[in-house]
N, C-alpha and C positions, 0 to 999 in steps of 0.2 A: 838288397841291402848293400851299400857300399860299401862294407867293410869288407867283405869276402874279396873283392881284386887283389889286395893287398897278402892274403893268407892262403890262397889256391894255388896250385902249379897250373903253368899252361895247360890246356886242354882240360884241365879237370870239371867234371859237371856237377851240379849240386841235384841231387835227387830227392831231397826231401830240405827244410833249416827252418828252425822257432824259437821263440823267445820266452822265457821263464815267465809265469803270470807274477806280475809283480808281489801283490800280497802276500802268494803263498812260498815265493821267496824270499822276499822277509823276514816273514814269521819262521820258518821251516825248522830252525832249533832253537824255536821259543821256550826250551826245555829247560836252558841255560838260565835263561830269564828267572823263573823260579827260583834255580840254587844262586841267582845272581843278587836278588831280594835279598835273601836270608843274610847273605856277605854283605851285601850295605846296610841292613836295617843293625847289625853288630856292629859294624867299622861306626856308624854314628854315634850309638852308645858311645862306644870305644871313645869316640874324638871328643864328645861331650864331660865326657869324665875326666879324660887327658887335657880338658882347656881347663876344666876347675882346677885337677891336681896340680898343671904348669903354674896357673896363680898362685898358688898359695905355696908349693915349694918354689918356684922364683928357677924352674926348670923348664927349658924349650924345646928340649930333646922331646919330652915328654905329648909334646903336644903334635910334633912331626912324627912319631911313629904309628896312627894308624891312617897315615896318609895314601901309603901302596895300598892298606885295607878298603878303603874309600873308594880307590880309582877301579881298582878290582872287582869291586864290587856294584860299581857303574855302570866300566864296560860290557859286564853279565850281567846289568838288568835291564839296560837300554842302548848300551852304544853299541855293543854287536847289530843289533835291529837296526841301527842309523846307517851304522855303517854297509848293511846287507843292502838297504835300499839305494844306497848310492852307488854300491857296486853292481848291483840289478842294470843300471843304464850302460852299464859294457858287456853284459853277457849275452853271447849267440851262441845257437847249436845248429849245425850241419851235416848231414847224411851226404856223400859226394858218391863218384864211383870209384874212389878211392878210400875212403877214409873215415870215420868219424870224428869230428873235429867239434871239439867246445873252447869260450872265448870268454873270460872272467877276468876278474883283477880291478882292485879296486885303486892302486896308485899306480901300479902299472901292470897294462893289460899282459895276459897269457893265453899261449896257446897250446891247449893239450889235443892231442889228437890219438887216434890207433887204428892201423892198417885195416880197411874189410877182412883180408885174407889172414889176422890175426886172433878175430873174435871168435868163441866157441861158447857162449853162456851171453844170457842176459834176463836180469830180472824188473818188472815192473813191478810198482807198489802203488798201489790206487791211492788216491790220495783227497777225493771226489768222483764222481757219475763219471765225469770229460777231463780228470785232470791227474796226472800221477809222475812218479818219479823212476826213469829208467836206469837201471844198473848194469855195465857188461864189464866182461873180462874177457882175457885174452889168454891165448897159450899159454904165455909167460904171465902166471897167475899172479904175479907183483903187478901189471900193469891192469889197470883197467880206467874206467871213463863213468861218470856217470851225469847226467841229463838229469837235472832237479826241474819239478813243478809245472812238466809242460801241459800246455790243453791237446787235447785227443791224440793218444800218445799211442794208442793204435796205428794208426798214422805210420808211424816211425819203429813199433815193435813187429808190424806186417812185413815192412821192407829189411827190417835185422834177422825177419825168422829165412828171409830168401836170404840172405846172406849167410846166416850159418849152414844152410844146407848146401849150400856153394861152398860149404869147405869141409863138408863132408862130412856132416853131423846128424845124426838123425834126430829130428824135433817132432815126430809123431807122438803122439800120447802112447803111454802105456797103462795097459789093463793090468791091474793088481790079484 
């Protein structure tokens, strides 16, 4: 992928890099979506009632106030989803031997990134058979990263579990 020239240091190698399955990034807090319904299906009432009452009292205030309700209530049933898919075409993730670096942004691109030598945790969440969402933190437990919707995400939690024990963590299973 071309983009990585521009975001690498010299010498830096990429050891693993994928790209979010479209749809399940998308979708991924279709949750919103729901309580997003519920706040437009009101904000209409709302505007419907307020165009009658603006008629008939000869008030236009009344008719502009459940406007924020409307649009709020839009971009939580459908434009966050719009907008996920558009911002889908700029997102990269890369495992380096430096670094963890992911590449998002939907007007303008970011790059978040966190040292190998700073991770001590990371969680996967299955999220299909071949498809799940990786989560890591770091010493400095404010920072962390996280890898939404990749496919075989083994892949990429194989080569993190060799890197936590590279920092001197033990990741063996424990017996209860």
């Amino acid at each position: 992928m071309t983009i990585w020239h521009e975001i690498l240091a010299e010498g830096e190698r990429i050891d693993w890099q994928g790209r979010p399955a479209p749809r399940c990034y998308t979708f991924r807090n279709w949750i919103h979506s729901l309580f997003g319904v519920v706040i437009l299906l009101a904000a209409i009432c709302w505007f419907v009632l307020a165009v009658e009452l603006g008629q008939t009292e000869q008030n236009v205030l009344l008719v502009w106030m459940p406007l924020p309700f409307l649009l709020a209530g839009f971009y939580l049933s459908v434009g966050h989803l719009i907008l996920s898919r558009f911002e889908w075409e700029r997102v990269y993730y890369a495992l380096t031997d430096q670094r963890l670096v992911a590449t998002r942004g939907y007007f303008r691109p970011r790059v978040d990134s966190v040292a190998l030598a700073e991770i001590v945790w990371f969680e996967l969440r299955p999220l299909g058979d071949q498809l799940g969402t990786v989560r890591v933190r770091c010493r400095d437990l404010q920072q962390r990263l996280t890898i939404s919707c990749i496919e075989y995400p083994h892949k990429l939690t194989d080569l993190l579990e060799v890197v936590i024990q590279g920092n001197g963590i033990d990741v063996s299973p424990r017996s209860e």
